[in-house]
C-alpha positions as CSV (number, residue, x, y, z in Angstrom):
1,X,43.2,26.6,33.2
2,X,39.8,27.5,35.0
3,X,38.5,29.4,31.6
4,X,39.6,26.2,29.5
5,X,37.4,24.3,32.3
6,X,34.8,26.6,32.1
7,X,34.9,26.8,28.2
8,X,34.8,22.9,27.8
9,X,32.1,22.6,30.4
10,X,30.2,25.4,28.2
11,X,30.6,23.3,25.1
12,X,29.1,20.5,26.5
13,X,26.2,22.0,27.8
14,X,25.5,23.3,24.4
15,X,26.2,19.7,22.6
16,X,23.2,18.4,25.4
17,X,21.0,21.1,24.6
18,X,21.4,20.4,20.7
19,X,21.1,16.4,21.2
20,X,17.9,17.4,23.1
21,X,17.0,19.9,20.3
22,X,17.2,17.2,17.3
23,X,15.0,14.6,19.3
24,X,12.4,16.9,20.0
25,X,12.5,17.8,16.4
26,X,12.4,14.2,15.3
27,X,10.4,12.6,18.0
28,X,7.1,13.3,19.8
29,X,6.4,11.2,22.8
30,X,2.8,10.2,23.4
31,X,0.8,7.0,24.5
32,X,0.8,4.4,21.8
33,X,-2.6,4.1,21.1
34,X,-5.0,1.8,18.9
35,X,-8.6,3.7,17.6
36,X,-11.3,2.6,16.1
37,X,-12.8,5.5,14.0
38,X,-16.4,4.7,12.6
39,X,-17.6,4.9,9.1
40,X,-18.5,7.9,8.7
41,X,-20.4,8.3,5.0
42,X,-20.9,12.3,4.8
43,X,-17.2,12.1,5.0
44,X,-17.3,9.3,2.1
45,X,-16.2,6.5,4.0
46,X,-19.0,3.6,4.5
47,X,-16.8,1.2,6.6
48,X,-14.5,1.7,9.9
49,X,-10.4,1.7,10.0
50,X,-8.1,1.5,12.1
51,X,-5.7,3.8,13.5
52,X,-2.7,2.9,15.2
53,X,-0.5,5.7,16.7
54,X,3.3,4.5,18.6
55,X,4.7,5.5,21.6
56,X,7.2,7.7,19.7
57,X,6.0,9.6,16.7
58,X,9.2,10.4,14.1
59,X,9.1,13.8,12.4
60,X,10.8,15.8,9.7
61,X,12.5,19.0,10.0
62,X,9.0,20.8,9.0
63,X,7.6,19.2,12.4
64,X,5.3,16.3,9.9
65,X,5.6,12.7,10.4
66,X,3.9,9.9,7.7
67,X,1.1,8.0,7.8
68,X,1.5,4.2,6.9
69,X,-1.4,2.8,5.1
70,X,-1.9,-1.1,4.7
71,X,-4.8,-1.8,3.1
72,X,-6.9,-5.0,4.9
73,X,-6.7,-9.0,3.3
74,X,-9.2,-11.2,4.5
75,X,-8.3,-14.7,3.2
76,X,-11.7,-15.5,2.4
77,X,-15.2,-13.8,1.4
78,X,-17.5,-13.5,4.0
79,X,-21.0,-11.4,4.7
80,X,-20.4,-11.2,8.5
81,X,-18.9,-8.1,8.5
82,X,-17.0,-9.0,12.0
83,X,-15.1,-11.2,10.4
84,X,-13.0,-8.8,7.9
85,X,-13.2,-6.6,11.1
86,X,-11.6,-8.7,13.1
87,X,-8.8,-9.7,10.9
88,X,-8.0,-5.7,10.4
89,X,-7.8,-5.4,14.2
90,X,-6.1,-8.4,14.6
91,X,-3.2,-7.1,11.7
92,X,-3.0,-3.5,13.4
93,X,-2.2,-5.1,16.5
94,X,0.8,-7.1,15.1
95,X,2.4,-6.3,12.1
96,X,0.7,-2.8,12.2
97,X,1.9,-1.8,15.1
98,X,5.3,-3.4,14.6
99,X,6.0,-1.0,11.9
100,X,4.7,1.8,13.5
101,X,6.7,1.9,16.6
102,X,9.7,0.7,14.6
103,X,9.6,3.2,12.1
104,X,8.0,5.7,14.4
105,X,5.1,6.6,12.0
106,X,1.1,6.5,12.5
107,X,-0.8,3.6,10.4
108,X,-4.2,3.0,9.3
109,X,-5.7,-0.2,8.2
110,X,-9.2,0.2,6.7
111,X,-12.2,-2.6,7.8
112,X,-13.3,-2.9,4.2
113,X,-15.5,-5.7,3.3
114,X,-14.9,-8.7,1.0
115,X,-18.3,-10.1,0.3
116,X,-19.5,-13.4,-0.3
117,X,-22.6,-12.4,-1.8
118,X,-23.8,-11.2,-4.4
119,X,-22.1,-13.8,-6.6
120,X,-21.4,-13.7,-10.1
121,X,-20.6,-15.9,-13.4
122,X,-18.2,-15.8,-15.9
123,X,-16.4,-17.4,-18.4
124,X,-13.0,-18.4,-17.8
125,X,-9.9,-18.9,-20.0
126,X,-10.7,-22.8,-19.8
127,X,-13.8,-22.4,-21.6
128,X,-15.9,-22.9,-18.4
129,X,-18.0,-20.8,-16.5
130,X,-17.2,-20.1,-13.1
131,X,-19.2,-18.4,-9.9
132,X,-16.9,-15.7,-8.1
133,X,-17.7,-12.9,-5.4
134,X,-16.0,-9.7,-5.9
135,X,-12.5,-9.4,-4.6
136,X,-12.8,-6.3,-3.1
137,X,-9.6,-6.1,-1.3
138,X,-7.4,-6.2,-4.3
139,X,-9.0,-3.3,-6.1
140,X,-10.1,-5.4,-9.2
141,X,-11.6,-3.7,-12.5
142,X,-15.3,-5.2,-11.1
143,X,-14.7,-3.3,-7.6
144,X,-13.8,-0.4,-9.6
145,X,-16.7,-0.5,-11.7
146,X,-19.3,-2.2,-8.9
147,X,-22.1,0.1,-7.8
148,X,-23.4,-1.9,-4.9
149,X,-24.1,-0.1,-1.8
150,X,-21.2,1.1,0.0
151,X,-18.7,-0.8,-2.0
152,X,-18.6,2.2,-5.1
153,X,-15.4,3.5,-5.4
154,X,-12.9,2.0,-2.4
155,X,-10.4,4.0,-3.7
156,X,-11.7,7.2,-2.9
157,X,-13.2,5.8,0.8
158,X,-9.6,5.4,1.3
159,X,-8.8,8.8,0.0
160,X,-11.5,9.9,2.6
161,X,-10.0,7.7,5.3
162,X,-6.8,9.1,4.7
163,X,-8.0,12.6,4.8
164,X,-10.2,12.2,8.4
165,X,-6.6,10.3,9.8
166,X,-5.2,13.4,9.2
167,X,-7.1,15.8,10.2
168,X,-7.5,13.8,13.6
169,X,-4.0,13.6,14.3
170,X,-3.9,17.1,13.7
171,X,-5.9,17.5,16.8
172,X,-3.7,15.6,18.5
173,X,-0.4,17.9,17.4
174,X,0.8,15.4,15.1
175,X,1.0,16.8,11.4
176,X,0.8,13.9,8.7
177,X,2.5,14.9,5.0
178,X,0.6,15.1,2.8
179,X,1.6,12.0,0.9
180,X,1.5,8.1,2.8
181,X,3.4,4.9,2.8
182,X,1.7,2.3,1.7
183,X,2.4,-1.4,2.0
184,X,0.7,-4.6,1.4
185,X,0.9,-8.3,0.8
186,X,-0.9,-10.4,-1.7
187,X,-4.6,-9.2,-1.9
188,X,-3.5,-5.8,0.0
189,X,-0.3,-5.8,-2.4
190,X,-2.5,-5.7,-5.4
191,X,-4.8,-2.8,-3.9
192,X,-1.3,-1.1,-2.7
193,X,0.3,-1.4,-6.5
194,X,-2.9,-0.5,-8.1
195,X,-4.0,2.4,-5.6
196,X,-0.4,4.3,-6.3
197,X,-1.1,3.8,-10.2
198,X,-4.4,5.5,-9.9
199,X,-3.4,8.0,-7.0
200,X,0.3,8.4,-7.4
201,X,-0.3,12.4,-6.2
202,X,-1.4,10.6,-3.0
203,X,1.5,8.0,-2.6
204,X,4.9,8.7,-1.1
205,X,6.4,5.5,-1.5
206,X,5.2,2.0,-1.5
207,X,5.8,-1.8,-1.2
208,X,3.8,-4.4,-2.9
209,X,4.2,-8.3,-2.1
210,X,3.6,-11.3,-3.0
211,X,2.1,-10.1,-6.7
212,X,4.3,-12.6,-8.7
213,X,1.6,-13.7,-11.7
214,X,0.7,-10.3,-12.8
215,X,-0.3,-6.9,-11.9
216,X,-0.6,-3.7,-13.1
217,X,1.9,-2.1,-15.1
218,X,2.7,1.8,-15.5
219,X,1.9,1.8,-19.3
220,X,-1.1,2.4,-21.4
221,X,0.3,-0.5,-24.4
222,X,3.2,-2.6,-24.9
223,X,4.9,-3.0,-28.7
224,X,1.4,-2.2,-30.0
225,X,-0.6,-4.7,-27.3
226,X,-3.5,-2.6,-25.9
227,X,-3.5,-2.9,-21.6
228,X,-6.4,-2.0,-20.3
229,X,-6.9,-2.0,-16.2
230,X,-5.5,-4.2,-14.2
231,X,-3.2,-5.5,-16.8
232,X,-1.9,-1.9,-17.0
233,X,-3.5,1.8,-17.3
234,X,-5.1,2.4,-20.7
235,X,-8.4,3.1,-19.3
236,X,-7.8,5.0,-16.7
237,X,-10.0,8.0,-17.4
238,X,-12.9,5.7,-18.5
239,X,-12.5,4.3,-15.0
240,X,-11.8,6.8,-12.1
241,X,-12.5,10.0,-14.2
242,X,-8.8,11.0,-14.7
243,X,-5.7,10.4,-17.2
244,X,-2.8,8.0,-15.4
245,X,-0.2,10.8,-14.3
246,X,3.2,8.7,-15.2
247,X,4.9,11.7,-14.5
248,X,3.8,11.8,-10.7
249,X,4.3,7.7,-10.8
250,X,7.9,7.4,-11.8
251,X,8.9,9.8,-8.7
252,X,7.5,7.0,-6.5
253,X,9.8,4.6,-4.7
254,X,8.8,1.2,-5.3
255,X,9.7,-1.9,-3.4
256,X,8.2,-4.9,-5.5
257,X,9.0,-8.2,-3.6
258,X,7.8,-11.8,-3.7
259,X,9.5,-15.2,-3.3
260,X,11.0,-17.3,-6.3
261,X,9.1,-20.4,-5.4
262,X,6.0,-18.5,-5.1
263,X,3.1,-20.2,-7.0
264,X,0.0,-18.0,-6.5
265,X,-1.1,-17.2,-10.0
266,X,-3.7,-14.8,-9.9
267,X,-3.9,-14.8,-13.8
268,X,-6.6,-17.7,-14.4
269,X,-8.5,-16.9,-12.0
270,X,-11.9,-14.7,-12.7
271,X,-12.5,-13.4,-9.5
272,X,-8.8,-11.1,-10.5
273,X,-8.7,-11.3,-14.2
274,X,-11.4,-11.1,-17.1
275,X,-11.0,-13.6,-19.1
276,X,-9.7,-11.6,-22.2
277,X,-7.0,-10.1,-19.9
278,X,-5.7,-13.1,-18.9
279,X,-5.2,-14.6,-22.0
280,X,-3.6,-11.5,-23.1
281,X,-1.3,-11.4,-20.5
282,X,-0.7,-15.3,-21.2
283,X,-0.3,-14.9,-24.6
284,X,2.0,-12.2,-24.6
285,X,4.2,-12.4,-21.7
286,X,4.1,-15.9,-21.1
287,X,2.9,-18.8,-18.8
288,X,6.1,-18.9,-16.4
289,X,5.3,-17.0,-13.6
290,X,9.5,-15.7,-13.3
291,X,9.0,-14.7,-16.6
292,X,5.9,-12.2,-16.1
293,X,7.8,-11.1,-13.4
294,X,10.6,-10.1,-15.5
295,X,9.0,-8.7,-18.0
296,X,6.8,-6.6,-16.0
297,X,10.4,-5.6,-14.1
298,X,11.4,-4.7,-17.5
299,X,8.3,-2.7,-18.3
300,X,8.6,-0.5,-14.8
301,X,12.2,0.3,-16.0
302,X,11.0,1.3,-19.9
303,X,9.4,4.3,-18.3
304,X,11.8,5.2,-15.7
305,X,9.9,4.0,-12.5
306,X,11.9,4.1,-9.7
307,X,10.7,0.6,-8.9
308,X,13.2,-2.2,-7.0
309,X,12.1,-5.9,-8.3
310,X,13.7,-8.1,-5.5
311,X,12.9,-11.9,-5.6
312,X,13.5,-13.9,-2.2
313,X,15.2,-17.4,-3.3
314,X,13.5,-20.8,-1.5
315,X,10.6,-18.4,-1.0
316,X,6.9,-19.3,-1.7
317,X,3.6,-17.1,-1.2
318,X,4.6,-16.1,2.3
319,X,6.0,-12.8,3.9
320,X,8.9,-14.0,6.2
321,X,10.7,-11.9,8.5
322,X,13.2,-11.0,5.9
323,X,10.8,-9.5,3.6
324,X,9.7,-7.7,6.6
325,X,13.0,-6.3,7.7
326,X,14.0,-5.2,4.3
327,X,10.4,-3.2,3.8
328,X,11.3,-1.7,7.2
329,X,14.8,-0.5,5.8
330,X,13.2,0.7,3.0
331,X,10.5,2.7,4.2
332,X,13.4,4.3,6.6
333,X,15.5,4.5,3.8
334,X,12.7,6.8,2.4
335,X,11.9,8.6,5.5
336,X,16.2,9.8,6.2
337,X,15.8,11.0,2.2
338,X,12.8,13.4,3.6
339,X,15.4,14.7,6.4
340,X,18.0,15.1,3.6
């Protein structure tokens, strides 16, 4: 009887120590803290970000966790360079660090700009010319191509962002994979679906809201239709100096999400669209919203993406704590594959 005891109580002991083994392995406690790193150009990043680390940092198996990128959205342009600051800060502090403690993963939030000035003119598809400022924040073809001073090329200052996160968590004993979440709504949903298109080598998994008119699509043409950037990745190379890797995209968990009474066309508009793209997109795919939407769900699947199209009934442009829950699930959904 005593060696059954003393068996039993032997077993248990060991079932505590494993427990404790597995959490160490999959969480590191540390402070949850908010940093503000500073641009730093030599590193080729012109504007601050934000770094948000939780209380309890999850890791794989291999002892690396995953850095959760959202790029910013300021609702409207501005010069004052607070004010896209602010509304980065004031994002990391809620939903950023929402995610991060509930997932357990570090995020960054970049501080870039969306200026006012300089302003520009162009033609629209109504015939009439209309004054726009650069929409920075949703990685248009002009931001792409733009060579003002410190706006050239935000898809590399994030590249470099991402790169300086890392290596300061690093110092901090916390080992970032070497691809990242990223997640975004609207303006920052475009940048997030457009960044993993250029940069799918970069991208672990994403999920892009609120995106319902139009954006870019995993192809280079469609029955013979020619789509160029942002309608969908002909000219790539011409672009960003490199061919689109589909390969490397259709390994990428998507989660594509928007509401079914959501009525923020981006199409018309030439701030997001050249004229000649939106009429091709209007001609071709159609003027209902839902039915872009479709066909652009359809066009993900031609090529094999691993892309999930979810519409939220009764739903307009808004991300409600549903959309927010399931992005959550799905990101963790991701993150229990990596432990697989």
């Amino acid at each position: 009887m005593m060696k059954s005891k003393i068996l039993i109580y032997g077993i248990l002991v060991l079932a505590i120590i494993g427990i404790i083994v597995f959490v160490s392995i999959y969480l590191q406690p540390t402070e949850p803290t908010l940093l503000k790193i500073e641009a730093n150009p030599t590193k080729g990043f012109y504007w601050p970000y934000y770094l948000y680390i939780p209380g309890r940092v999850w890791t794989e198996a291999d002892g690396k966790t995953y850095l959760l990128v959202e790029p910013n959205n300021s609702p409207e342009p501005s010069d004052d360079q607070s004010v896209h600051d602010e509304w980065a800060r004031k994002r990391i502090e809620s939903i950023g660090a929402e995610m991060a403690e509930d997932l357990g993963v570090t995020v960054l939030i970049p501080t870039f700009p969306r200026p006012k000035t300089p302003e520009f003119s162009a033609i629209g598809i109504d015939n009439e010319t209309w004054t726009y400022s650069l929409v920075t924040q949703a990685l248009t073809r002009d931001t792409l191509l733009t060579e003002i001073d410190g706006l050239e090329r935000l898809d590399l200052q994030l590249i470099a962002m991402i790169d300086d996160a890392r290596e300061r968590l690093s110092q901090k004993r916390i080992n970032i994979a070497d691809k990242v979440f990223m997640m975004g709504f609207s303006t920052s949903g475009y940048f997030t679906n457009r960044f993993t298109l250029l940069h799918p080598e970069r991208v672990r998994a994403a999920a892009a809201g609120g995106t319902v008119g139009w954006d870019a699509v995993p192809l280079k043409e469609w029955n013979g239709i020619k789509l160029r950037y942002p309608v969908g990745m002909r000219d790539s190379e011409s672009l960003v100096g490199k061919e689109f890797d589909l390969e490397t995209f259709r390994t990428i968990p998507l989660y594509i999400y928007a509401g079914d009474q959501d009525t923020n066309d981006s199409v018309p508009h030439v701030d997001m669209y050249e004229a000649e793209d939106a009429r091709l997109i209007l001609q071709n795919f159609g003027e209902s919203i839902i039915g872009r939407w479709q066909f652009r769900k359809k066009m993900y699947g031609s090529v094999g993406s691993k892309a999930r199209f979810v519409l939220y009934p009764g739903v307009g442009h808004e991300m409600t704590d549903e959309m927010l829950s399931d992005v959550k699930a799905f990101f963790s959904e991701q993150m229990a594959r990596s432990s697989e």
